[in-house]
C-alpha positions in Angstrom: 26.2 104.4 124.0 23.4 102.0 124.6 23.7 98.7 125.9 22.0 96.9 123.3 23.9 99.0 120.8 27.2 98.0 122.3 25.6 93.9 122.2 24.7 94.4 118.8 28.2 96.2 117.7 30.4 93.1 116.0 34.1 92.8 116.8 35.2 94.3 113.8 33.4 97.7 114.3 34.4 97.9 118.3 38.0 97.3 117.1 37.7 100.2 114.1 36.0 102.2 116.7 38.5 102.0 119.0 41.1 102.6 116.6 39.7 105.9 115.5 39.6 107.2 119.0 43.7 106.4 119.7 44.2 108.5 116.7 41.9 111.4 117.8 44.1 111.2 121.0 47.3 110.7 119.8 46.4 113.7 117.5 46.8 115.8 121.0 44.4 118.7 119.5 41.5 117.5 122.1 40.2 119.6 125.5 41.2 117.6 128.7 37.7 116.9 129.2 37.1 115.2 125.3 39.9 113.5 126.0 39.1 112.2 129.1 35.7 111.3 127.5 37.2 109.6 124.4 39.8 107.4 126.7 36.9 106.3 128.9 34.9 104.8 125.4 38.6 103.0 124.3 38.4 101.4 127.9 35.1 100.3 127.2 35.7 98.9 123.7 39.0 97.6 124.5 37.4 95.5 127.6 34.2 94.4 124.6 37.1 93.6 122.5 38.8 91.5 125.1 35.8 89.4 126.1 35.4 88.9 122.7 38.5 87.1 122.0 37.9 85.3 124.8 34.6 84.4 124.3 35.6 82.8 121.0 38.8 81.2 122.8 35.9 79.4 124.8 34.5 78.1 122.0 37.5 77.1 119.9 38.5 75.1 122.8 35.6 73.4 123.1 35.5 72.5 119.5 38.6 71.1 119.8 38.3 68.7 122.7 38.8 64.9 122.1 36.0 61.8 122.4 36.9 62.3 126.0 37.0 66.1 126.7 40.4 66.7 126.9 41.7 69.7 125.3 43.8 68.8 121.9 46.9 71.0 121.2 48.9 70.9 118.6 51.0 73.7 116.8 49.7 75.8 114.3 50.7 74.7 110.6 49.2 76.0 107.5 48.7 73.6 104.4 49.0 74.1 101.2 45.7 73.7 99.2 47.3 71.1 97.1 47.8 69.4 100.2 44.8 69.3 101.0 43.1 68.6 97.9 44.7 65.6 96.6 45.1 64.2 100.1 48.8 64.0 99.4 51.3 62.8 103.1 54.4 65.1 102.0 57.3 65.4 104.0 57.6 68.5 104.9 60.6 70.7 106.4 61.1 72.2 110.0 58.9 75.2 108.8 55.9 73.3 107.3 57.2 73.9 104.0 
């Protein structure tokens, strides 16, 4: 595959790509040598993948930085949309619940 074609290629499709070739291996029905091709192109996709994520990492962290630059961290919590809607300061349990 092209460069540019691998550039233009979004996360989802590199990761559905990749998963189709793990099942065409771990069908076992391949010649060594399509195998051998096929496990070269999951390196690749699994690397595009990987910078990927951590591409968007990057930019999650810099979107949540402080007036100051420092990095913010804080546990992940989902809200309910009621919570968020009416603006509401419930208690909530251990769980978030």
């Amino acid at each position: 595959m092209r460069n540019s074609e691998e550039q233009s290629r979004t996360f989802e499709a590199s990761l559905e790509a990749l998963e189709q070739i793990v099942q065409q291996l771990e069908s076992g029905d391949l010649a060594l040598e399509k195998s051998l091709e096929l496990f070269e192109q999951g390196i690749r996709l699994s690397r595009e993948c990987q910078d990927r994520l951590n591409q968007a990492e990057r930019r999650i962290e810099v979107l949540l930085r402080d007036n100051q630059g420092r990095p913010v961290v804080s546990a992940f919590a989902s809200t309910s949309d009621e919570d968020v809607d009416t603006g509401t300061d419930e208690t909530q349990d251990e769980n978030g619940f």
